[in-house]
C-alpha positions as CSV (number, residue, x, y, z in Angstrom):
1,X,32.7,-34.1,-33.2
2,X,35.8,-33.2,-35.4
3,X,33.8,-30.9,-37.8
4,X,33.0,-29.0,-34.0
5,X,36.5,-28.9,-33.0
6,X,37.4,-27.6,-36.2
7,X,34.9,-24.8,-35.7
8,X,36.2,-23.9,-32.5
9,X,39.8,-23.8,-33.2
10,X,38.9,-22.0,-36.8
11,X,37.4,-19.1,-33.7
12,X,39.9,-19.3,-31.6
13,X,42.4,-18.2,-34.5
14,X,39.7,-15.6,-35.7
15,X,39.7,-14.1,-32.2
16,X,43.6,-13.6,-31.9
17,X,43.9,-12.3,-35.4
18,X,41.0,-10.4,-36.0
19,X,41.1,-8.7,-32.2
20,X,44.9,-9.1,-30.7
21,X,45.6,-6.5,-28.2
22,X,43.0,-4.0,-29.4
23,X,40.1,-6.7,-28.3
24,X,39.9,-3.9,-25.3
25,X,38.6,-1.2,-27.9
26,X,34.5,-1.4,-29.0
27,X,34.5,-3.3,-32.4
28,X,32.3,-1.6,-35.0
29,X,29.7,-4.8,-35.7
30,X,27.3,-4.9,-38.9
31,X,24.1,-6.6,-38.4
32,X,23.9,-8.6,-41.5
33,X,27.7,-10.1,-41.6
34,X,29.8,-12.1,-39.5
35,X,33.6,-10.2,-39.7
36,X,34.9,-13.3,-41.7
37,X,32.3,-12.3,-44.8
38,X,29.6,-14.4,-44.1
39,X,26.1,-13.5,-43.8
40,X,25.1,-14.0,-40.0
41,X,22.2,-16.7,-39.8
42,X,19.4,-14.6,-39.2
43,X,19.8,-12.7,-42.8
44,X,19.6,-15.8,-44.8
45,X,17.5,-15.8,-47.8
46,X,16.9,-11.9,-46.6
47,X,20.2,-9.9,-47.2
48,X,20.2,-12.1,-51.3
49,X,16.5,-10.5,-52.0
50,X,17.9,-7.1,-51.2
51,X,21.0,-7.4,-52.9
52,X,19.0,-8.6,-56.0
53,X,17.4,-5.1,-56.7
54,X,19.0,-2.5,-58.5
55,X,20.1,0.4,-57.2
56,X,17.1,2.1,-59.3
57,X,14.6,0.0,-57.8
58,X,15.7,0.6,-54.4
59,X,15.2,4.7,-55.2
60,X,12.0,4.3,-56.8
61,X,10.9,2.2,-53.9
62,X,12.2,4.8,-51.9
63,X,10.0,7.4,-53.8
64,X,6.9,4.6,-53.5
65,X,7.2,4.2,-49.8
66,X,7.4,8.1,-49.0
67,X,3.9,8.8,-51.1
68,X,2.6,5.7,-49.0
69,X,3.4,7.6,-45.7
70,X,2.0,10.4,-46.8
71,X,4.9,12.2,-47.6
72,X,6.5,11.9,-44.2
73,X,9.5,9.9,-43.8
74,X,10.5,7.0,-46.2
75,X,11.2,3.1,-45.3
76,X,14.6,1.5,-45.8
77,X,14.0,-1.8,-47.8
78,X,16.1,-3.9,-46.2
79,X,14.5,-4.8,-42.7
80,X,16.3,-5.3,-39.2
81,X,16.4,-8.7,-38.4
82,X,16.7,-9.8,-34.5
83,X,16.3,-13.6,-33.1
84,X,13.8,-14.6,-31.6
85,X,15.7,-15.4,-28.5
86,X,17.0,-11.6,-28.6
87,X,13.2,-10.9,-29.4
88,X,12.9,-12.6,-25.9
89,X,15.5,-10.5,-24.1
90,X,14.0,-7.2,-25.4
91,X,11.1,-7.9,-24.3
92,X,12.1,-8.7,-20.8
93,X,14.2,-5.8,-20.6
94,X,11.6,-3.1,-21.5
95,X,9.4,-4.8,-19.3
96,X,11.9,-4.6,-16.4
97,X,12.3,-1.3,-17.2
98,X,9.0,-0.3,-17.6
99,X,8.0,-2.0,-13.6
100,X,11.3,0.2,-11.7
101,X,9.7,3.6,-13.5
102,X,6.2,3.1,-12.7
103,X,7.5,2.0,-8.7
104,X,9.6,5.1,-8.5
105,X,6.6,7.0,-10.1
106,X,4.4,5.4,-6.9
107,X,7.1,6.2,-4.2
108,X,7.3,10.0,-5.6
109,X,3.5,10.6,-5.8
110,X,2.6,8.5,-2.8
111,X,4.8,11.5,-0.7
112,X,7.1,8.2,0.7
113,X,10.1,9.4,-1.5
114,X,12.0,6.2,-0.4
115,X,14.7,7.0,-3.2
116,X,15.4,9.9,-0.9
117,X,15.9,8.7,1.9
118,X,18.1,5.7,0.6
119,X,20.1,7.6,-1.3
120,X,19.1,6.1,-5.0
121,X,19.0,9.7,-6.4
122,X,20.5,12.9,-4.5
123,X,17.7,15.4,-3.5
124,X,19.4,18.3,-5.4
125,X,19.4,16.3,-8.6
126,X,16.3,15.1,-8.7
127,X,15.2,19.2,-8.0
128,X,16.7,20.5,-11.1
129,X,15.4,17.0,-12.8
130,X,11.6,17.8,-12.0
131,X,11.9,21.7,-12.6
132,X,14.0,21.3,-15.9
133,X,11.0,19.0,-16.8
134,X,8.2,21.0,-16.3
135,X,6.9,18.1,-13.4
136,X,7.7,20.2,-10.3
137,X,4.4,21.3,-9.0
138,X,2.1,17.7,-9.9
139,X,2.6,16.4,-6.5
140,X,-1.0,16.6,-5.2
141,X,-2.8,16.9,-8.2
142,X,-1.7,13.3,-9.5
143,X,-3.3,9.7,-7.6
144,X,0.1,7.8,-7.4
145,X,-2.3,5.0,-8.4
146,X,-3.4,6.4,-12.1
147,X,-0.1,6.4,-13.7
148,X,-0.4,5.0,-17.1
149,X,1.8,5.4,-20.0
150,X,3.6,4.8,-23.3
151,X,7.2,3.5,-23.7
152,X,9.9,3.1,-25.9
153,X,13.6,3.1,-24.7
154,X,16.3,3.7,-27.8
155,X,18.3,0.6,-27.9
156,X,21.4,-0.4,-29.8
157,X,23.1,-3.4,-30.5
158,X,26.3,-3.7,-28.0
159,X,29.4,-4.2,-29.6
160,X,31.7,-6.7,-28.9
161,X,34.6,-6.2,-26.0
162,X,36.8,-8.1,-23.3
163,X,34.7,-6.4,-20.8
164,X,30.9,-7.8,-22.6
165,X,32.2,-10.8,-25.0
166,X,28.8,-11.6,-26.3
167,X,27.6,-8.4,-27.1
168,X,24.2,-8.1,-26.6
169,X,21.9,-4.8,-26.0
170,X,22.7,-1.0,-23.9
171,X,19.5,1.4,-23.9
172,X,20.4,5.1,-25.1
173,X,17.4,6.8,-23.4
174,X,14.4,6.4,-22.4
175,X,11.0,7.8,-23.9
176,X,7.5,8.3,-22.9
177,X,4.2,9.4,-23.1
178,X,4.3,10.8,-26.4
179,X,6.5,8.4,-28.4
180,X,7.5,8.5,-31.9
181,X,6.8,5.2,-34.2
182,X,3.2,4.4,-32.6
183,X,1.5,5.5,-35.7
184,X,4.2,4.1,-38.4
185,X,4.5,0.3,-36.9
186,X,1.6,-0.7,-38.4
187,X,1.8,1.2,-42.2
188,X,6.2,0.7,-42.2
189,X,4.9,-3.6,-42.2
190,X,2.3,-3.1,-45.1
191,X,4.7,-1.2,-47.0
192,X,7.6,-3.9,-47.1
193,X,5.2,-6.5,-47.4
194,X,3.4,-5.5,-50.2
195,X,6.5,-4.5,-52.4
196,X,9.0,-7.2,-51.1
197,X,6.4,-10.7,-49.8
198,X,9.8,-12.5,-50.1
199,X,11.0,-11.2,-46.4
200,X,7.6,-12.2,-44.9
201,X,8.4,-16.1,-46.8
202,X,11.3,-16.4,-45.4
203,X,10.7,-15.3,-41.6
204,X,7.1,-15.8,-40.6
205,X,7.8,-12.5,-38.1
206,X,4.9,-11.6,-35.7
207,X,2.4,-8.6,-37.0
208,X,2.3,-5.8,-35.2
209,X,-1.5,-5.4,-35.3
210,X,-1.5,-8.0,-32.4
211,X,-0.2,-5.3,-30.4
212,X,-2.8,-2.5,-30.7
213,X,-5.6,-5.5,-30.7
214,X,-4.6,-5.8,-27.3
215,X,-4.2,-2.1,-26.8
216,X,-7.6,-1.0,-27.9
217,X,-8.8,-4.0,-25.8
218,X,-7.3,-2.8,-22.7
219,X,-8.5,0.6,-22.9
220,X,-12.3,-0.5,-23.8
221,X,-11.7,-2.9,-20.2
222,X,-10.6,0.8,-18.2
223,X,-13.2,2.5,-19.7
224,X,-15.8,-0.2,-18.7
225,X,-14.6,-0.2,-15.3
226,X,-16.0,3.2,-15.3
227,X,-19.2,2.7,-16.7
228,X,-18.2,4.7,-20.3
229,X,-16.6,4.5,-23.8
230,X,-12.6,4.9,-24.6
231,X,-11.6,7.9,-26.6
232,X,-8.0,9.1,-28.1
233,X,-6.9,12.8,-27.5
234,X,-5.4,14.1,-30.5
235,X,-3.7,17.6,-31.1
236,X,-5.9,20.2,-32.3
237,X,-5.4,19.8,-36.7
238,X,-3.9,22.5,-37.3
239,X,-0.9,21.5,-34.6
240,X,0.1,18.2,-36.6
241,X,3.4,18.4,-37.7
242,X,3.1,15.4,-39.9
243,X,0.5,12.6,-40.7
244,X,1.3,10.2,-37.4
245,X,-1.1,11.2,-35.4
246,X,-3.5,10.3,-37.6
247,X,-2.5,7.1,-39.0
248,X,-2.7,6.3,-35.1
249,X,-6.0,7.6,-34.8
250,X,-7.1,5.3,-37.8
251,X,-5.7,2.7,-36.1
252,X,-8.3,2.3,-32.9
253,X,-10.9,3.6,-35.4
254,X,-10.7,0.3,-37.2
255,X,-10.7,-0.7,-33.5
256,X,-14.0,1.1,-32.9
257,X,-11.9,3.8,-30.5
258,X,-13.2,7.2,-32.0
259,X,-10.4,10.2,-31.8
260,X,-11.3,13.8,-30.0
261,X,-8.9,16.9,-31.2
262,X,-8.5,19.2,-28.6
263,X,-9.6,22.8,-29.4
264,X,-6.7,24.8,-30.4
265,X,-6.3,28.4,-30.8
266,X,-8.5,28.5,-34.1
267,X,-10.7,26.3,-33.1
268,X,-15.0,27.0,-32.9
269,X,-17.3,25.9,-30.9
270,X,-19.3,24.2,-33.6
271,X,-16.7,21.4,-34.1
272,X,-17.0,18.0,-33.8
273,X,-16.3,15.5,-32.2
274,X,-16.0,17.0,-28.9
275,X,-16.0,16.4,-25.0
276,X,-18.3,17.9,-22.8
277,X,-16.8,17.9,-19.3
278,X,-19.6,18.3,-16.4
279,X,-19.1,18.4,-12.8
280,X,-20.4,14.2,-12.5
281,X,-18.0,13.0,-15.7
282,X,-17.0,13.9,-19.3
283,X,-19.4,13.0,-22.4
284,X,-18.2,12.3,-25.9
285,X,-20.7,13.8,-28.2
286,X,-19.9,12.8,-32.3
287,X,-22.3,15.4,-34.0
288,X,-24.4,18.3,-32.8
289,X,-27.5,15.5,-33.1
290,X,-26.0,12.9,-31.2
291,X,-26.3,11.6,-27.6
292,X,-23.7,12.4,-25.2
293,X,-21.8,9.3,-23.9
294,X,-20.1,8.9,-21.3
295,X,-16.1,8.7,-21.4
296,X,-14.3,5.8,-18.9
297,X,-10.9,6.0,-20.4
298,X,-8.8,8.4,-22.4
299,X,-5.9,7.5,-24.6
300,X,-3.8,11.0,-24.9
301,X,-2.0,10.6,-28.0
302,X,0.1,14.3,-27.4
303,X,2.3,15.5,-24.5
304,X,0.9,15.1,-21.1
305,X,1.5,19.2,-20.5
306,X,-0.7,19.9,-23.9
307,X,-3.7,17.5,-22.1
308,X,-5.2,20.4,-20.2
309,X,-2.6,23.6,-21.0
310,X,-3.9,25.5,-18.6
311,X,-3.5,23.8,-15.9
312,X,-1.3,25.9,-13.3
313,X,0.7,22.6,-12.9
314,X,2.0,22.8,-16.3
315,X,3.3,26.9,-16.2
316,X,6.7,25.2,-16.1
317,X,6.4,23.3,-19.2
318,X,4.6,25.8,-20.9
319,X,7.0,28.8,-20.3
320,X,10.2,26.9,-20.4
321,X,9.2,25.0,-23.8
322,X,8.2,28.9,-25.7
323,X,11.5,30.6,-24.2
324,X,13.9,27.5,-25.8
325,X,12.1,27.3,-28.9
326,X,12.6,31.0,-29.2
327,X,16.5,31.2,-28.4
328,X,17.0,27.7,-30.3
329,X,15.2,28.4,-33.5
330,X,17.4,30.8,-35.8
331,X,14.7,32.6,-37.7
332,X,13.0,33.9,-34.1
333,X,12.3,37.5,-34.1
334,X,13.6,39.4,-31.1
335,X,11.8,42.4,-30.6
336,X,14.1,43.6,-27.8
337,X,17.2,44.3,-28.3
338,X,19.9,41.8,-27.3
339,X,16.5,39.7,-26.1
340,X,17.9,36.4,-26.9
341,X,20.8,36.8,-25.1
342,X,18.8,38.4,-22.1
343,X,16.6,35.1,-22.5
344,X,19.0,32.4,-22.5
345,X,20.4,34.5,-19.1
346,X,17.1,33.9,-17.5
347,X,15.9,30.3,-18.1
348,X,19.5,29.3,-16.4
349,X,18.1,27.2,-13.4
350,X,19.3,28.4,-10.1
351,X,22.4,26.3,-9.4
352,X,21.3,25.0,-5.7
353,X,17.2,24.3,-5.8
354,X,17.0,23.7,-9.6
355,X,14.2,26.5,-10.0
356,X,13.2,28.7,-12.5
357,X,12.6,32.6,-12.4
358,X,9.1,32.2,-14.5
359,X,8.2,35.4,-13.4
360,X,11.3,37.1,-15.3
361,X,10.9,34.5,-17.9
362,X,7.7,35.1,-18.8
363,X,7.7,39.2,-18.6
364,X,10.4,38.6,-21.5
365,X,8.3,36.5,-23.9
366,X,5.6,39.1,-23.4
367,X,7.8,41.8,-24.1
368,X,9.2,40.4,-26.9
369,X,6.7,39.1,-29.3
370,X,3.0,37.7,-29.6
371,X,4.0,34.2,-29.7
372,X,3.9,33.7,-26.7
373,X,0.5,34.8,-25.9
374,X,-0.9,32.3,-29.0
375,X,0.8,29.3,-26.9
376,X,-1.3,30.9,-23.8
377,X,-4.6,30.4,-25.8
378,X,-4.0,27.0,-26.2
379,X,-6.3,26.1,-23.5
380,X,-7.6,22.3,-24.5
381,X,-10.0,20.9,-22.5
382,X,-10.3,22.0,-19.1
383,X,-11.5,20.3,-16.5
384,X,-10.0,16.8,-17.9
385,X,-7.5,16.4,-14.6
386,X,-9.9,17.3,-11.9
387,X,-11.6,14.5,-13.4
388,X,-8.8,12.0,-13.8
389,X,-8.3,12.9,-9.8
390,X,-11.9,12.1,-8.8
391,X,-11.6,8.8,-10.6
392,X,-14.0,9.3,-12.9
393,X,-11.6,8.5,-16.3
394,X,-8.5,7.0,-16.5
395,X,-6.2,8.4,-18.5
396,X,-2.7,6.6,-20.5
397,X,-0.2,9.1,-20.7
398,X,-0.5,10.6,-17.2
399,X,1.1,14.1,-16.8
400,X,3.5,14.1,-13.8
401,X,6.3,12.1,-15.3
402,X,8.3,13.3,-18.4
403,X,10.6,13.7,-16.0
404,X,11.4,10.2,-17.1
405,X,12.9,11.4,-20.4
406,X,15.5,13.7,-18.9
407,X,18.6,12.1,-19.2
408,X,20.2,12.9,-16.2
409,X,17.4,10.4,-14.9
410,X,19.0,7.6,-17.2
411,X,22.2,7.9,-15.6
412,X,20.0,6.8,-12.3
413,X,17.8,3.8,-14.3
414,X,20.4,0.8,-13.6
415,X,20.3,1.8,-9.8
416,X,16.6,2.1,-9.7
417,X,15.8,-1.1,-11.2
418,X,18.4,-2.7,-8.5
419,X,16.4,-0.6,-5.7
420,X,13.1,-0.9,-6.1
421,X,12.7,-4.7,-7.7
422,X,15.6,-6.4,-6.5
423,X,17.4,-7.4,-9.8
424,X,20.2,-7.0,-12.1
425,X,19.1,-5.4,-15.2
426,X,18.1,-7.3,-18.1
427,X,19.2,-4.4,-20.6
428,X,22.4,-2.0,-19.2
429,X,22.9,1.7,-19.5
430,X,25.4,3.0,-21.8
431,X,28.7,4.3,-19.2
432,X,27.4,8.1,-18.5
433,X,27.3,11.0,-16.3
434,X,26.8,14.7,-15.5
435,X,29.6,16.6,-16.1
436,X,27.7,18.8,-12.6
437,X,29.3,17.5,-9.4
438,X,28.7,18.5,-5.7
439,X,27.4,21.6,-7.2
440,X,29.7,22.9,-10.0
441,X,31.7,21.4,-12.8
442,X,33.4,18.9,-12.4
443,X,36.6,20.0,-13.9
444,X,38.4,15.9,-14.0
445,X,35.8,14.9,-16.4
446,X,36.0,18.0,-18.5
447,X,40.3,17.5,-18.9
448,X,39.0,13.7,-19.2
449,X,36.4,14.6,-22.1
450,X,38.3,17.7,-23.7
451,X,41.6,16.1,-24.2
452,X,40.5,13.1,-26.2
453,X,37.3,14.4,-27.2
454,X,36.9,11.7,-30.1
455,X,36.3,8.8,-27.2
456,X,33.1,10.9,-25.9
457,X,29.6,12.1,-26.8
458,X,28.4,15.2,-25.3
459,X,24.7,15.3,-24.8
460,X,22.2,17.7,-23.0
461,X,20.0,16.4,-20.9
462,X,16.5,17.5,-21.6
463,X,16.9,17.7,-26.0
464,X,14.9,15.9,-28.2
465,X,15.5,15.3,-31.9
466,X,19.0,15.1,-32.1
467,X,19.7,18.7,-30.4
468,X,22.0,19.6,-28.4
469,X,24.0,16.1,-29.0
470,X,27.7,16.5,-30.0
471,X,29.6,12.8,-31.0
472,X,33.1,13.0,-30.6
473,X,34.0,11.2,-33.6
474,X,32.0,13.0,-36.1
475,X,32.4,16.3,-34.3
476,X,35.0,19.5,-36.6
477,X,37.6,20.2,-34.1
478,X,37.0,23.6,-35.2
479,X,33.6,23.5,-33.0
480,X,34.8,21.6,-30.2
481,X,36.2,25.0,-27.7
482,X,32.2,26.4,-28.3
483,X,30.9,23.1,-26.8
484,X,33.1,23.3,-23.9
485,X,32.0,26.9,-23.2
486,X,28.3,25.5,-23.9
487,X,29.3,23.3,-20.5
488,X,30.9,25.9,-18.6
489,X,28.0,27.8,-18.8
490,X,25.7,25.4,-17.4
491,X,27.1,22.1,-16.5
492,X,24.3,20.8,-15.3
493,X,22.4,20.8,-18.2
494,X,24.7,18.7,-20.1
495,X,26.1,15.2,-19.4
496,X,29.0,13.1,-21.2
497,X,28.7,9.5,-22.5
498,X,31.9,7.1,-23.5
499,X,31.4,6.9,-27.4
500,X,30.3,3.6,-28.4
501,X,30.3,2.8,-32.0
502,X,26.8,2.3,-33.7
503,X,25.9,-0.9,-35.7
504,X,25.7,-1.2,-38.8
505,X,23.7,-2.4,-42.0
506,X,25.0,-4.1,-44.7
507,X,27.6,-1.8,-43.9
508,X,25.8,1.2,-45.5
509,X,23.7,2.1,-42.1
510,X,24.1,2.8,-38.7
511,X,20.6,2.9,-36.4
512,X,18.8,1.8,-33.7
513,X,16.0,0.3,-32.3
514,X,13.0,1.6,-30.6
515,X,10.9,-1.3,-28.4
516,X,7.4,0.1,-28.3
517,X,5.3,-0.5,-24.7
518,X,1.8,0.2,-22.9
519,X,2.5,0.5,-19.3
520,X,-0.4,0.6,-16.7
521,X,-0.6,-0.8,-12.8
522,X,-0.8,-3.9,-14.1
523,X,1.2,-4.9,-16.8
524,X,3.3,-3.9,-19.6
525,X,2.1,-4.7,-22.9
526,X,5.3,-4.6,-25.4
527,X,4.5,-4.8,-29.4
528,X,6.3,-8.2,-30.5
529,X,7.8,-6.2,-33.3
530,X,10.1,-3.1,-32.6
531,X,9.9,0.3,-34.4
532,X,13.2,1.3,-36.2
533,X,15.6,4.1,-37.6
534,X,18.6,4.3,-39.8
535,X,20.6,6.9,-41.3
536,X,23.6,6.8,-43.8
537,X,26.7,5.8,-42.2
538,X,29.0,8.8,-43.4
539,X,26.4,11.1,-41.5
540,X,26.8,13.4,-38.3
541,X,26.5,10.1,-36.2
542,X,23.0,10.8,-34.9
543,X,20.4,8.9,-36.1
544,X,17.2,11.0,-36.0
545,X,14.6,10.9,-39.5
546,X,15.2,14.8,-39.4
547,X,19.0,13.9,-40.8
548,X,17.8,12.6,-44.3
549,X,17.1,9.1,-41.8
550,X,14.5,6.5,-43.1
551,X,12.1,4.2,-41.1
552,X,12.9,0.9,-41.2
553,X,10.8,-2.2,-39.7
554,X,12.0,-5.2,-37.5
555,X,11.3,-8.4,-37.9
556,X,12.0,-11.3,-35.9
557,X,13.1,-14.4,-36.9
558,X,13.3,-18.0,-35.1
559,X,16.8,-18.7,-33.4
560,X,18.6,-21.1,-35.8
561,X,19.9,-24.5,-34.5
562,X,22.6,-24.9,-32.8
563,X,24.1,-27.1,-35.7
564,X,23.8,-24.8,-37.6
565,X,26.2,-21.9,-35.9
566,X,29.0,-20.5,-38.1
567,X,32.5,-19.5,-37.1
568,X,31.6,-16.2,-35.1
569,X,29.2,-17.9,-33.8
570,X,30.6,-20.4,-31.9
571,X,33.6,-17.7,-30.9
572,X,30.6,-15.7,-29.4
573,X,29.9,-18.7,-27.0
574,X,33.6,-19.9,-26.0
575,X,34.1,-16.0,-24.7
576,X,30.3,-16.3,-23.0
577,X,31.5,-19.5,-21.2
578,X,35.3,-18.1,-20.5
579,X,33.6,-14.9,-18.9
580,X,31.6,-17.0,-16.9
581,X,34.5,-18.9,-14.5
């Protein structure tokens, strides 16, 4: 009993001279130590392995783990560490999550558009939402019933303030359908655990091979229901940008799930494996002497829009995706003159509707250069839809709702999940919002952003990769007036986000966490490990792999007991119960 009081007044001191008046402000938290020095409990015996290797071992290792992923991306060797109870809480967040998006999905398709009509989402948003995306013109070619899909929301660790004394978990964005880390989970474990077996010791963590047991399980069940084999959709070869795609197709190949690649523009007809698709199904057919079987289930491991390319549903996608790449790639040729300039002009959405001139667009690409008509022979498979429709395959990774990603959705998740299933949710958004109000800027938030730009991120809402995202801290002030007139020439492309510092760690990284999920009618499936990225602290403030970032795996480790609860610890619950009354 007096050891326990002394740990609680020992907090109570740490909290009023650590945090005094500035306990308002986010505190910058590191994942491995408490702010008194100590190593927080999960890290034991794990942060003392890491520290014991040179700084030339951790290079070579470096070195080691990029040749083991094929040259790709290389793995931190020092490993996230999360509770098992904040394992728990993950879990049940993404899975929240993952049940509000697949019941606004149904409410779209089914035509019932309940969000409409209650307000959840203003019609004119959700217009330039579903146009920007490229998911405009799926209504009536999609069953609301055959939405399936992959998911894997960013998350970061909250920090610590008045307002959320016990820290806990916000989700950046959301992701799906194609999702980055599906094809690393598996190879990222093998590497840590065959050069450093001490972590593994120490925390007896899940493996992540449990997860895609049960994934390749549930796709041979759909593909039974109808009467055929499951298959994974892969890019045509000679469109893989790195070696992912097919360390995911090895993975359901040890699984007895064979992988199709689409034709591409080079492709023959002699190739194999391929689909045949006839008017009563699709057959897969593994060599020119083999029997055609029939397909029950697809698995498309690509964007939904590269499925069937050319699908008039997906002339959005298509056209939007070769115009941006051309005006945002600096070594695009422009045949015309002033043509990216005349470009950018004409993919600006009309300010009311949301839509798209595609027309104009597209007479520019032609004009222009031959890119554009290579994309158009991109053709895949078609037929593949019309079958999906009929019912005779399903199909993970549904096109109809990247629409999802945008993040001028996200501002909207915390509302949905409160609309359409009735509860608080389990994981919070980070504070957000379009800087596009009632139909033109909104000039508040611009003074608000502009004058103490340092307190804000600046993102636009339909980039990937790290474009297009400007953090206030880490931002020259030299850059910041072009930014502003990037916003005043379309506001409602780009929203703003209250800066939120970025864990660290061992105070050399800053990352976050990406909770990988299979979502059908039925049930989520959620790997019981996450996927994870860092990058150097000192950086731009973004963590993508493209900014010299490394992989890095989680593993989870069982809660500690309560006896055994350090300093910080114990502050964390005093504020949890004070917040409480």
């Amino acid at each position: 009993m007096i050891k326990t009081m002394q740990r609680i007044l020992l907090a109570l001191l740490f909290i009023f001279i650590t945090f005094g008046n500035t306990f308002g402000s986010p505190q910058e938290i590191d994942e491995v130590f408490e702010p008194d020095g100590g190593v927080k409990p999960q890290y034991e015996g794990i942060i003392d392995t890491y520290q014991s290797l040179s700084e030339e071992e951790k290079i070579e290792l470096q070195k080691v783990s990029q040749r083991e992923f094929e040259g790709d991306n290389k793995l931190l060797m020092l490993p996230k560490v999360i509770s098992e109870e904040e394992s728990d809480l993950l879990n049940d967040g993404v899975r929240q999550r993952s049940r509000a998006i697949m019941a606004f999905l149904k409410d779209h398709y089914s035509g019932r558009k309940n969000y409409l009509k209650e307000g959840i989402i203003p019609e004119s948003v959700m217009n330039r939402i579903l146009h920007r995306s490229g998911d405009a013109h799926w209504q009536g070619y999609i069953r609301a019933e055959s939405f399936a899909f992959d998911y894997g929301p960013d998350i970061i660790r909250a920090p610590i303030t008045r307002e959320n004394p016990t820290g806990g978990f916000l989700v950046v964005e959301d992701n799906i359908d194609y999702v980055g880390g599906r094809g690393d989970l598996i190879r990222a474990r093998e590497i840590i655990d065959r050069h450093i077996p001490q972590y593994q010791e120490v925390l007896n963590s899940p493996d992540p091979k449990l997860y895609y047991d049960n994934l390749a399980a549930r796709f041979k069940k759909e593909a039974k229901a109808n009467q055929g084999i499951a298959i994974i959709l892969s890019y045509p070869l000679e469109l893989h940008s790195d070696h992912e795609e097919e360390r995911y197709s090895k993975i359901f190949q040890e699984r007895g799930i064979p992988t199709v690649h689409a034709p591409g523009p080079f492709s023959t007809p002699d190739q194999y494996p391929k689909l045949e698709i006839k008017e009563e199904g699709i057959f897969y057919l593994k060599d020119p002497g083999s029997s055609p079987q029939r397909v029950g289930h697809i698995m498309a491991n690509m964007n939904p829009e590269h499925i069937e390319p050319s699908h008039p549903a997906t002339r959005i996608s298509r056209v939007l995706k070769e115009a941006r790449f051309l005006i945002e790639n600096p070594n695009s040729v422009f045949v015309l003159e002033n043509g990216r300039e005349k470009l950018q002009e004409a993919i600006r959405p009309d300010s009311r509707t949301g839509q798209y001139n595609l027309g104009k667009i597209e007479a520019l690409l032609k004009a222009n250069a031959g890119v554009y008509t290579t994309f158009d022979a991109y053709k895949g498979y078609v037929g593949i839809l019309d079958q999906v429709k009929k019912g005779h395959v399903s199909l993970t990774n549904t096109p109809g709702a990247t629409f999802v990603t945008d993040k001028e959705f996200y501002i909207y998740m915390e509302e949905i999940i409160r609309f359409y299933l009735g509860e608080e949710p389990v994981l919070k958004n980070m504070e957000s919002g379009s800087f596009f109000k009632k139909g033109k800027l909104d000039q508040k938030m611009m003074t608000q952003v502009f004058d103490n730009f340092d307190h804000w991120v600046v993102k636009v809402v339909d980039g990937r990769g790290g474009k297009g995202i400007f953090v206030g801290p880490k931002t020259p002030v030299e850059e910041i007036p072009a930014i502003r007139r990037l916003i005043e020439q379309e506001p409602s492309r780009y929203k703003w986000q209250r800066y939120t510092p970025l864990s660290t760690l061992n105070n050399e990284y800053i990352g976050d966490i990406r909770v990988l999920a299979q979502v059908d009618q039925k049930e989520t499936l959620v790997s019981p490990t996450p996927w994870a990225r860092v990058v150097e602290k000192g950086g731009n403030g973004k963590v993508n792999m493209s900014d010299n970032g490394f992989e890095a795996v989680v593993m989870v480790r069982k809660a500690p007991e309560a006896t055994n609860k350090n300093c910080f610890s114990v502050m964390k619950d005093i504020l949890r119960l004070s917040s409480r009354r």
